[in-house]
PQR file with spaces between the fields and no chain letter, atoms N, CA, C, O and H, PARSE charges and radii, in Angstrom:
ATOM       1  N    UNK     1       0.847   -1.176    0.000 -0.4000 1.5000
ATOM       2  CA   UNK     1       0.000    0.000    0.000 -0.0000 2.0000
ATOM       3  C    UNK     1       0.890    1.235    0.000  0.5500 1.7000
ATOM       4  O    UNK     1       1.635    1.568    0.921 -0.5500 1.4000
ATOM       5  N    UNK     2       0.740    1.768   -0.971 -0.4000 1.5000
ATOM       6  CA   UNK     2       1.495    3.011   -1.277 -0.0000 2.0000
ATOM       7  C    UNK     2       1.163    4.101   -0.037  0.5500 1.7000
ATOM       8  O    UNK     2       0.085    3.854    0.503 -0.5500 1.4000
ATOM       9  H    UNK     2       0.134    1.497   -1.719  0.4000 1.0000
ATOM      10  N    UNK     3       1.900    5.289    0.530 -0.4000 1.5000
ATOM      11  CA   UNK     3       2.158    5.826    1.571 -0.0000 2.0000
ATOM      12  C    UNK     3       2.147    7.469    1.098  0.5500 1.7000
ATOM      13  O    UNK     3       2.280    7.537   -0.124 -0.5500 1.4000
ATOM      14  H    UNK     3       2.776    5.489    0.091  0.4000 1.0000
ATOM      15  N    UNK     4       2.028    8.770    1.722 -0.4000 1.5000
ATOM      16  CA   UNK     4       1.855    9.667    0.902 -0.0000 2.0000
ATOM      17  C    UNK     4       2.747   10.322   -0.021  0.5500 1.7000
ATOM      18  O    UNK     4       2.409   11.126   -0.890 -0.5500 1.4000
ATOM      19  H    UNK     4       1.920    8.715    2.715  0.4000 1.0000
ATOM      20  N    UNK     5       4.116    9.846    0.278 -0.4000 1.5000
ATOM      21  CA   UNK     5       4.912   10.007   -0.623 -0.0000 2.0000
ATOM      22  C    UNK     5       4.281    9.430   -2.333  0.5500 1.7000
ATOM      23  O    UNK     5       5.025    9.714   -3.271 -0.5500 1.4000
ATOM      24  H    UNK     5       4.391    9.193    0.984  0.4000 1.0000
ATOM      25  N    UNK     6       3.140    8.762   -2.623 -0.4000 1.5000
ATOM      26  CA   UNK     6       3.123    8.446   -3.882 -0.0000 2.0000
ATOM      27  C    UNK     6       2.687    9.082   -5.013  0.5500 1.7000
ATOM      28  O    UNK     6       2.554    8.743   -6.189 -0.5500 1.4000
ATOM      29  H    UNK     6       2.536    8.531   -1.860  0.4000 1.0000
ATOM      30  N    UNK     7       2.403   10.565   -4.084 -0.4000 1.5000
ATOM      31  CA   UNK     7       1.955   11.426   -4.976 -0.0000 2.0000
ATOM      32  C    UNK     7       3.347   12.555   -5.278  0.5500 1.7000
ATOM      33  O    UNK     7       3.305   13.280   -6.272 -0.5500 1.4000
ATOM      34  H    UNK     7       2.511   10.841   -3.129  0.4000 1.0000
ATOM      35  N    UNK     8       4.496   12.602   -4.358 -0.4000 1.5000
ATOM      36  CA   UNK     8       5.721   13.301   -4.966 -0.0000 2.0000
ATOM      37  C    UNK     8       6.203   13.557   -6.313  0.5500 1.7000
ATOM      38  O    UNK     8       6.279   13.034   -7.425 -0.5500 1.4000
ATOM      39  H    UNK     8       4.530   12.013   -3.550  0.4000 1.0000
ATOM      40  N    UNK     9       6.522   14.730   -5.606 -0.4000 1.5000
ATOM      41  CA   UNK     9       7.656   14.490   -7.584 -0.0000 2.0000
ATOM      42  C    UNK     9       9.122   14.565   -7.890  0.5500 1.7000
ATOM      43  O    UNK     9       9.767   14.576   -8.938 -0.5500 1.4000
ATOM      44  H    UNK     9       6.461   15.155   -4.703  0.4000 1.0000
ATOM      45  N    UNK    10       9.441   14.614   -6.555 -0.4000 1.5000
ATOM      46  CA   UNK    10      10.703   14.156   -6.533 -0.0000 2.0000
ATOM      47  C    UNK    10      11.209   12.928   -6.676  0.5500 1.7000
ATOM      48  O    UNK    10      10.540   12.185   -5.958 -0.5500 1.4000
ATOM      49  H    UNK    10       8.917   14.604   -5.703  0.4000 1.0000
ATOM      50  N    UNK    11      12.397   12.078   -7.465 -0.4000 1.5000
ATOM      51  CA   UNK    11      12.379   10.823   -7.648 -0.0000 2.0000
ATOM      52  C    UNK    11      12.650   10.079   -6.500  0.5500 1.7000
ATOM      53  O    UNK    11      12.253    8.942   -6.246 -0.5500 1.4000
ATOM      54  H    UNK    11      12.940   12.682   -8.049  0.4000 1.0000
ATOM      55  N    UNK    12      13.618   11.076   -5.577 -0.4000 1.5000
ATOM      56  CA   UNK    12      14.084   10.364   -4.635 -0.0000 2.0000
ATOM      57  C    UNK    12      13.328    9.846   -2.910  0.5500 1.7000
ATOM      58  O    UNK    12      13.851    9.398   -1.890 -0.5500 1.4000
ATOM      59  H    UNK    12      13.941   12.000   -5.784  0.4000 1.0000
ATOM      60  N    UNK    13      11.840   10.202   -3.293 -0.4000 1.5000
ATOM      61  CA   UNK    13      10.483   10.669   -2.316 -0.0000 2.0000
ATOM      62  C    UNK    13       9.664    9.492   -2.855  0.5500 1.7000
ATOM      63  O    UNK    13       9.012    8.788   -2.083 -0.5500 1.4000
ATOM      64  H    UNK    13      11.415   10.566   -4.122  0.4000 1.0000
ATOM      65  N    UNK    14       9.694    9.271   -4.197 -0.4000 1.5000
ATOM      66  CA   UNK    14       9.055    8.621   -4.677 -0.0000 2.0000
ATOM      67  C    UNK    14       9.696    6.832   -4.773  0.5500 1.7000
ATOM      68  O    UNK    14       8.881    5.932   -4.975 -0.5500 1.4000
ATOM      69  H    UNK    14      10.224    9.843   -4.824  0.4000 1.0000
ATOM      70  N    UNK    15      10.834    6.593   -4.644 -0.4000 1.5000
ATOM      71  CA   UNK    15      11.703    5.445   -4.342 -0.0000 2.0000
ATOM      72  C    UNK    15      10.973    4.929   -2.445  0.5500 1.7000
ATOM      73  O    UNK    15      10.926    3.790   -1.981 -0.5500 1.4000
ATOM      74  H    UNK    15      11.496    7.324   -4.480  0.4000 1.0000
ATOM      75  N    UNK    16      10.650    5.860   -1.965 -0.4000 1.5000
ATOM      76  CA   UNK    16       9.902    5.165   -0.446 -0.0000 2.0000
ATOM      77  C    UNK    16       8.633    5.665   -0.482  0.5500 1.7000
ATOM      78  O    UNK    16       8.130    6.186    0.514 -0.5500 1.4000
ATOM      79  H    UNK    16      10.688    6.785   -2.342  0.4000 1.0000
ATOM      80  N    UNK    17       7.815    5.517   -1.976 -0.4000 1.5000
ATOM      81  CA   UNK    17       6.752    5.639   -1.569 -0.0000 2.0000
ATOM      82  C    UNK    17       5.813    4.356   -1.004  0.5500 1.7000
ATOM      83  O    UNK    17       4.743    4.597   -0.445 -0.5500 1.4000
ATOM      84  H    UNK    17       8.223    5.094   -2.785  0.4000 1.0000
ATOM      85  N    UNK    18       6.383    2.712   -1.227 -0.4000 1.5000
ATOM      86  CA   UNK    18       6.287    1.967   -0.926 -0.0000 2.0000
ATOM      87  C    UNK    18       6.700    1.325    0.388  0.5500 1.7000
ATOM      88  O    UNK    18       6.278    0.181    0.555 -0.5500 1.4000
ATOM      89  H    UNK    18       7.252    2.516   -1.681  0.4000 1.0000
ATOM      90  N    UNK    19       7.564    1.932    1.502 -0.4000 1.5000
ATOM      91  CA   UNK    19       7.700    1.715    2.402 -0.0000 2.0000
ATOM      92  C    UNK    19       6.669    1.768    3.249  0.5500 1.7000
ATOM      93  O    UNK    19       5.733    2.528    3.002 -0.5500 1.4000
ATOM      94  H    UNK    19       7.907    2.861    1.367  0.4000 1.0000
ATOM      95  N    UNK    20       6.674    0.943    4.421 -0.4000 1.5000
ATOM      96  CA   UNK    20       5.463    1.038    5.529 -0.0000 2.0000
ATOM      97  C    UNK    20       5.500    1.725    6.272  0.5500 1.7000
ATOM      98  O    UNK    20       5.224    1.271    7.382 -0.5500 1.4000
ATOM      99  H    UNK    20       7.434    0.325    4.621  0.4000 1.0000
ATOM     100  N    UNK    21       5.798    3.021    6.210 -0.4000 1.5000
ATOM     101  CA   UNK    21       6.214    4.336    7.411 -0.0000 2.0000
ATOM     102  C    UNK    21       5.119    5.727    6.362  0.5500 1.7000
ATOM     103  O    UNK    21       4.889    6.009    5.186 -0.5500 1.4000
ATOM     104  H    UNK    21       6.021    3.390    5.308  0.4000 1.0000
ATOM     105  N    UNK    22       4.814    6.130    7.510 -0.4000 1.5000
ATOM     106  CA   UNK    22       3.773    7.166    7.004 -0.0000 2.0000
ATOM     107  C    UNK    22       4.766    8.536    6.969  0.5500 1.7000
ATOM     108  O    UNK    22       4.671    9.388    7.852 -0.5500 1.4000
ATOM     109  H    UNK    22       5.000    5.901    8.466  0.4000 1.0000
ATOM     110  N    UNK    23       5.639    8.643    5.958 -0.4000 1.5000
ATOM     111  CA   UNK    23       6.336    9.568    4.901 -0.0000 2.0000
ATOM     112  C    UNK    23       5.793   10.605    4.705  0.5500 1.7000
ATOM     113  O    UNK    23       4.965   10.525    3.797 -0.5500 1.4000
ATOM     114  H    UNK    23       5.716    7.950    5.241  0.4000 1.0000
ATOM     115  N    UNK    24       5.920   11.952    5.334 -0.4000 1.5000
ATOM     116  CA   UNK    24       5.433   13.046    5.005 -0.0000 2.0000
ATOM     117  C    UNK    24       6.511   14.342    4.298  0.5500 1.7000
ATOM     118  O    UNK    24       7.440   14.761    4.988 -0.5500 1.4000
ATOM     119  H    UNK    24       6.593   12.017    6.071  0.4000 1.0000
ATOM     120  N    UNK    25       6.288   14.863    2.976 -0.4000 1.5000
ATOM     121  CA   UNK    25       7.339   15.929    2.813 -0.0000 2.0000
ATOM     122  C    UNK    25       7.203   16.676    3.343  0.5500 1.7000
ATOM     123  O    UNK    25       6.177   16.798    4.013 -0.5500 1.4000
ATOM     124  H    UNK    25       5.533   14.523    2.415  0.4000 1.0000
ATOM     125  N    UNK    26       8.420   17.813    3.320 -0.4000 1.5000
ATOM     126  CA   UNK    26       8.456   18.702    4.081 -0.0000 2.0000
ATOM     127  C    UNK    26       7.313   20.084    3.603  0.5500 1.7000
ATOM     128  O    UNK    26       7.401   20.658    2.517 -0.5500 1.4000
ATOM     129  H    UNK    26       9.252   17.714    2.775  0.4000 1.0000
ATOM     130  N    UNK    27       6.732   20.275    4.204 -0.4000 1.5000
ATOM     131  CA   UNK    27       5.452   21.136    4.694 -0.0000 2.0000
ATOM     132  C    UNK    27       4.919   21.657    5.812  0.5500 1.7000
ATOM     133  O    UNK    27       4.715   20.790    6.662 -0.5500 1.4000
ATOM     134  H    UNK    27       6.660   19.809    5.086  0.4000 1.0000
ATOM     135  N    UNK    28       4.536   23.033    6.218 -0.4000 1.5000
ATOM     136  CA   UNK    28       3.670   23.532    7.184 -0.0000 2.0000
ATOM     137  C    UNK    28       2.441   22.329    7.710  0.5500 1.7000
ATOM     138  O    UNK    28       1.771   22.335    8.742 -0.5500 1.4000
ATOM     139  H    UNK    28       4.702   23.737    5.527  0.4000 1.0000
ATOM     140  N    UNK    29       2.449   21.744    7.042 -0.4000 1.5000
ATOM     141  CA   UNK    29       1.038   20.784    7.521 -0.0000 2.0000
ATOM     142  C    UNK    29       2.024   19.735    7.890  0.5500 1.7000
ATOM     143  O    UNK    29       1.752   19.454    9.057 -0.5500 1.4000
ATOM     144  H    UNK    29       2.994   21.739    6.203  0.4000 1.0000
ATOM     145  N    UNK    30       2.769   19.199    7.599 -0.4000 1.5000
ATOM     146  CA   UNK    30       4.169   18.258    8.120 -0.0000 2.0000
ATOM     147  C    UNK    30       4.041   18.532    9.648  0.5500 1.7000
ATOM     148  O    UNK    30       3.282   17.886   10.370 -0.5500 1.4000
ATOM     149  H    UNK    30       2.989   19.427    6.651  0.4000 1.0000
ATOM     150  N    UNK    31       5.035   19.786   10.185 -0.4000 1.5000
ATOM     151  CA   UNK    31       4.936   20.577   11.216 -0.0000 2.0000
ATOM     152  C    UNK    31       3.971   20.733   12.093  0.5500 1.7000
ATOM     153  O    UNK    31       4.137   20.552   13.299 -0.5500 1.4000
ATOM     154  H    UNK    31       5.651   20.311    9.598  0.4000 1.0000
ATOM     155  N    UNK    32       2.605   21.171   11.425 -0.4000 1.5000
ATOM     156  CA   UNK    32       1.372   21.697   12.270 -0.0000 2.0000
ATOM     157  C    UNK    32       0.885   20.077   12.730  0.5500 1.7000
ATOM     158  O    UNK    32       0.741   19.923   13.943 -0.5500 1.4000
ATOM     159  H    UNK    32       2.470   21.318   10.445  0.4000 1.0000
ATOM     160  N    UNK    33       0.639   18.942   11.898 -0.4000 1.5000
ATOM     161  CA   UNK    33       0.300   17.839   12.899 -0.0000 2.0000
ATOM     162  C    UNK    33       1.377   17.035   13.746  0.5500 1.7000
ATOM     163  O    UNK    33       1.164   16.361   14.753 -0.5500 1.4000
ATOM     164  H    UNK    33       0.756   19.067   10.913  0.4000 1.0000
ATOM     165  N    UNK    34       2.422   17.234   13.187 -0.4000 1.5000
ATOM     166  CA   UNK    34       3.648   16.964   14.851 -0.0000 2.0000
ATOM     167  C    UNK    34       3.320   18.209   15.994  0.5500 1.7000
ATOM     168  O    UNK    34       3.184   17.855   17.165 -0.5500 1.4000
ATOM     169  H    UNK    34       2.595   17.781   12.369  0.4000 1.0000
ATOM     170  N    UNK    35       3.234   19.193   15.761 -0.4000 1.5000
ATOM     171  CA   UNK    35       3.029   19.500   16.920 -0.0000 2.0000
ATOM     172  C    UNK    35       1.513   19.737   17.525  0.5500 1.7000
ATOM     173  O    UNK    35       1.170   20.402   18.503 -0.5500 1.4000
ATOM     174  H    UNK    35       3.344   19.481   14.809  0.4000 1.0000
ATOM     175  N    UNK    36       0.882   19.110   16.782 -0.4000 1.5000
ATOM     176  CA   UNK    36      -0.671   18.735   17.405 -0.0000 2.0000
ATOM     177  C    UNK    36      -0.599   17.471   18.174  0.5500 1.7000
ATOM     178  O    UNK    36      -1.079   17.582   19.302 -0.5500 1.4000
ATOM     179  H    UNK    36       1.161   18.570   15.988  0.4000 1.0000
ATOM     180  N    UNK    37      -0.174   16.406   17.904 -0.4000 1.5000
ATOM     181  CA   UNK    37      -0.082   14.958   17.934 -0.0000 2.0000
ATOM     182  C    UNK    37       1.150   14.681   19.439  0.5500 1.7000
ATOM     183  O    UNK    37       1.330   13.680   20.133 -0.5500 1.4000
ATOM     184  H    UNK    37       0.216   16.316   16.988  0.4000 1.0000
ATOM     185  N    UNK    38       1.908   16.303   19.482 -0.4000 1.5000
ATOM     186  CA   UNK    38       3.244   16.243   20.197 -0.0000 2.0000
ATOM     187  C    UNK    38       4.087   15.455   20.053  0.5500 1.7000
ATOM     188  O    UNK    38       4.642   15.065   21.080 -0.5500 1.4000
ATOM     189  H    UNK    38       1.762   17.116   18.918  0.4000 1.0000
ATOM     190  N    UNK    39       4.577   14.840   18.602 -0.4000 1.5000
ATOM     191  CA   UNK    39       5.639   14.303   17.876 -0.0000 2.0000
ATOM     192  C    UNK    39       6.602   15.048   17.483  0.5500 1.7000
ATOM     193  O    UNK    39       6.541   16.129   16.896 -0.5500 1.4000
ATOM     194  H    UNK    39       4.127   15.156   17.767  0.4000 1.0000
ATOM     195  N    UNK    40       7.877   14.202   17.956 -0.4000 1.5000
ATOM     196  CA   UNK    40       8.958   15.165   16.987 -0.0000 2.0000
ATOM     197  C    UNK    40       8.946   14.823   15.456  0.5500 1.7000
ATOM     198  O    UNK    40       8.193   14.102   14.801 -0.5500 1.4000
ATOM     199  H    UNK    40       7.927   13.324   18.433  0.4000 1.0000
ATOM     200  N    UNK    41       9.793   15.413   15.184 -0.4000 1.5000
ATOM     201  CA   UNK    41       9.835   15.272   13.504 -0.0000 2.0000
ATOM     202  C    UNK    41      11.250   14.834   13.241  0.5500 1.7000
ATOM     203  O    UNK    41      12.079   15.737   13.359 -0.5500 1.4000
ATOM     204  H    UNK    41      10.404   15.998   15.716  0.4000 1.0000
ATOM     205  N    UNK    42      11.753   13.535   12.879 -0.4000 1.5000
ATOM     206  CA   UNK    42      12.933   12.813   12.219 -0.0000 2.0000
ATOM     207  C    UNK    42      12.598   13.530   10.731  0.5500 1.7000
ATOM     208  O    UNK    42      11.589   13.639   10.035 -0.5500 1.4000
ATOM     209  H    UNK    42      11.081   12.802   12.783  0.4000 1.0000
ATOM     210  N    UNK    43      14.085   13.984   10.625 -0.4000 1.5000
ATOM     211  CA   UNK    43      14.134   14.156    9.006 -0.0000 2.0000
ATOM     212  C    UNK    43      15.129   12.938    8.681  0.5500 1.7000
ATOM     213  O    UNK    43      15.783   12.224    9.441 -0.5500 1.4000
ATOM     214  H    UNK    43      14.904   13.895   11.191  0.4000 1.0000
ATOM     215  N    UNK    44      14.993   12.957    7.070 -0.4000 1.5000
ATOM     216  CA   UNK    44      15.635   12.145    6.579 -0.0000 2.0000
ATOM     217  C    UNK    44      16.085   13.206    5.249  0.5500 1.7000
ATOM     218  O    UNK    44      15.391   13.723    4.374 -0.5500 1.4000
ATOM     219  H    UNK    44      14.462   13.537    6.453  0.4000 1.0000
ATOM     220  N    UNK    45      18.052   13.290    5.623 -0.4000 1.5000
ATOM     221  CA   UNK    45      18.344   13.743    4.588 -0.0000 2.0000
ATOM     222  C    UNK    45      19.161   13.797    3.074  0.5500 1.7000
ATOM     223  O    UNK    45      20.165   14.308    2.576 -0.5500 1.4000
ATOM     224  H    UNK    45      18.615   12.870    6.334  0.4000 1.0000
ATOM     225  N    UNK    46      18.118   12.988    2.736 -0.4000 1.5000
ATOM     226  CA   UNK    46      18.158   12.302    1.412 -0.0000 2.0000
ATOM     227  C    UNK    46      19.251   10.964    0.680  0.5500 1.7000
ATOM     228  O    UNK    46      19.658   10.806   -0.471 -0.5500 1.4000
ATOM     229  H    UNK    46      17.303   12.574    3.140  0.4000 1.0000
ATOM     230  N    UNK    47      19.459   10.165    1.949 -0.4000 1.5000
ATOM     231  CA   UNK    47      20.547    9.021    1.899 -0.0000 2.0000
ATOM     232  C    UNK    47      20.124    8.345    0.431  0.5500 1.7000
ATOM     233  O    UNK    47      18.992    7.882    0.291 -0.5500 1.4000
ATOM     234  H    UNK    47      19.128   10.293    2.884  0.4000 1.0000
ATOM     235  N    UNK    48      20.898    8.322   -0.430 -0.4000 1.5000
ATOM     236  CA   UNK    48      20.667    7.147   -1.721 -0.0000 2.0000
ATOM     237  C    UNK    48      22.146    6.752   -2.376  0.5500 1.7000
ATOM     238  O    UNK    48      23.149    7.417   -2.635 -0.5500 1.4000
ATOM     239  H    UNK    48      21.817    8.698   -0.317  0.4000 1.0000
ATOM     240  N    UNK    49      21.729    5.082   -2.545 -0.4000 1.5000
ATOM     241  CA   UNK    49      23.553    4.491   -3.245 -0.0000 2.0000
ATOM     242  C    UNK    49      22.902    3.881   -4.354  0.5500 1.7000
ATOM     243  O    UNK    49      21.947    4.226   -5.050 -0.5500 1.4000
ATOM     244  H    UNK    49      20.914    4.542   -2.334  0.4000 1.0000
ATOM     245  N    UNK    50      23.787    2.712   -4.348 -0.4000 1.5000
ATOM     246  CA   UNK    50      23.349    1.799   -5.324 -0.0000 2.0000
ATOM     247  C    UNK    50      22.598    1.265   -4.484  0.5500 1.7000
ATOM     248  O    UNK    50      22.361    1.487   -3.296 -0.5500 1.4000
ATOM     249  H    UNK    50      24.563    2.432   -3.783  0.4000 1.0000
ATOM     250  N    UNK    51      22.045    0.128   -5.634 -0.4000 1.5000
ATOM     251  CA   UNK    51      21.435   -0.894   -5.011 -0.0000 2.0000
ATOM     252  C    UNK    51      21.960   -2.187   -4.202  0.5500 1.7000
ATOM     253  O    UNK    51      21.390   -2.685   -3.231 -0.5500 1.4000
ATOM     254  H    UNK    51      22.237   -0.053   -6.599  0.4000 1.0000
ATOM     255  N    UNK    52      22.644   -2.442   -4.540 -0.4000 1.5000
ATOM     256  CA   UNK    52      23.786   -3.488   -3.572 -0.0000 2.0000
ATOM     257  C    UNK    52      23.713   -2.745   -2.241  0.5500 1.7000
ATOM     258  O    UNK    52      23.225   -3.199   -1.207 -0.5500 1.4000
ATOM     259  H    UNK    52      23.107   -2.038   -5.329  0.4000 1.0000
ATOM     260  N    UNK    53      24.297   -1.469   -2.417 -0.4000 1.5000
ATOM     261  CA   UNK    53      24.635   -1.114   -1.129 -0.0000 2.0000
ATOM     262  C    UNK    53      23.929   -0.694    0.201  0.5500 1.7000
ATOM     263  O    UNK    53      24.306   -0.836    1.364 -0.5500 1.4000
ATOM     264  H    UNK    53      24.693   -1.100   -3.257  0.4000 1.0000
ATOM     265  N    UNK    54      22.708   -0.094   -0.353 -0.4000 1.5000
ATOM     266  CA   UNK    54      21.556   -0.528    0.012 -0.0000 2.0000
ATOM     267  C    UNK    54      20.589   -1.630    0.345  0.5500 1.7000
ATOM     268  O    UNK    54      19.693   -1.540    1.185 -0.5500 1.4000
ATOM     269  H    UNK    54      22.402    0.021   -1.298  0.4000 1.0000
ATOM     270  N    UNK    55      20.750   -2.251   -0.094 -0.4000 1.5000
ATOM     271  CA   UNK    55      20.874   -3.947   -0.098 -0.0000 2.0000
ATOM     272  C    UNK    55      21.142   -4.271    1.286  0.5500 1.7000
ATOM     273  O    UNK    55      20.467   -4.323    2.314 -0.5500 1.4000
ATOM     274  H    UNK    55      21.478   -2.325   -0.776  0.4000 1.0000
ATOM     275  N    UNK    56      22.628   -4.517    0.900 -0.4000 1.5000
ATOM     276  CA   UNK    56      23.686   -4.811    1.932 -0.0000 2.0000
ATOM     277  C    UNK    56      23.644   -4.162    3.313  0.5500 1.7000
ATOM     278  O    UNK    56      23.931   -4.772    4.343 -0.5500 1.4000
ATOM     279  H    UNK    56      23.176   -4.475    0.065  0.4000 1.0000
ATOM     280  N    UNK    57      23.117   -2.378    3.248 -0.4000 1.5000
ATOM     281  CA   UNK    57      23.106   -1.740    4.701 -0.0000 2.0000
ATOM     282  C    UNK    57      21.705   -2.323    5.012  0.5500 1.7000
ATOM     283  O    UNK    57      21.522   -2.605    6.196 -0.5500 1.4000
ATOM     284  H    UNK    57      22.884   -1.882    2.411  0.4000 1.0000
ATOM     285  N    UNK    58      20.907   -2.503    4.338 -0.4000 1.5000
ATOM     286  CA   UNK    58      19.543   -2.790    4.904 -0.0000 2.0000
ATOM     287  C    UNK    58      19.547   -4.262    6.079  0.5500 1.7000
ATOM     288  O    UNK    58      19.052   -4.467    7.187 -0.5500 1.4000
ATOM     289  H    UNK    58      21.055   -2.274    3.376  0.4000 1.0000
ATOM     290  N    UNK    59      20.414   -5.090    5.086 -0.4000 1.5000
ATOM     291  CA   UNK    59      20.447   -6.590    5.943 -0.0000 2.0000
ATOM     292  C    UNK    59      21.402   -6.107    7.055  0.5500 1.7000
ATOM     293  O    UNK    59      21.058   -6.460    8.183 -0.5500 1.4000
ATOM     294  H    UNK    59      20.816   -4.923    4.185  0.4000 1.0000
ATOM     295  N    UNK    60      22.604   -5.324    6.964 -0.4000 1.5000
ATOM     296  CA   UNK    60      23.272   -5.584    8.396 -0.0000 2.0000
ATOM     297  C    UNK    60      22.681   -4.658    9.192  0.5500 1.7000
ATOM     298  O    UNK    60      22.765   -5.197   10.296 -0.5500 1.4000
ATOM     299  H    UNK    60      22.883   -5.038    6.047  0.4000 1.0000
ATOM     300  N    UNK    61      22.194   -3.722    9.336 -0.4000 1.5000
ATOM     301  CA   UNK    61      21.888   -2.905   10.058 -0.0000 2.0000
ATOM     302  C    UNK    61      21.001   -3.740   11.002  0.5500 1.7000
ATOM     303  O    UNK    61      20.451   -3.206   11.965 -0.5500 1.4000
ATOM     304  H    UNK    61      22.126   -3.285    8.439  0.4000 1.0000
């Protein structure tokens, strides 16, 4: 089940739009329901390799 990233248009937003984590870009509405909800906000800033290597960090990690 695709996540809200599946409407992005960035390519690299759109590579986890399939992940099971509820993915929000960066936006005022991002912000305004973390601090409704009293969540922090993890960014993620913009890690991408190959695929092996990715791969590979995914299994050892």
């Amino acid at each position: 089940m695709p996540n809200r990233l599946a409407s992005a248009t960035s390519p690299y937003l759109l590579q986890h739009a399939q992940n099971p984590v509820d993915w929000w870009e960066w936006s005022e509405e991002a912000f305004a329901e973390a601090r409704r909800r009293g969540l922090p906000v993890l960014l993620s800033v913009g890690y991408s390799s190959c695929h092996w290597c990715h791969v590979t960090r995914l299994t050892l990690s």
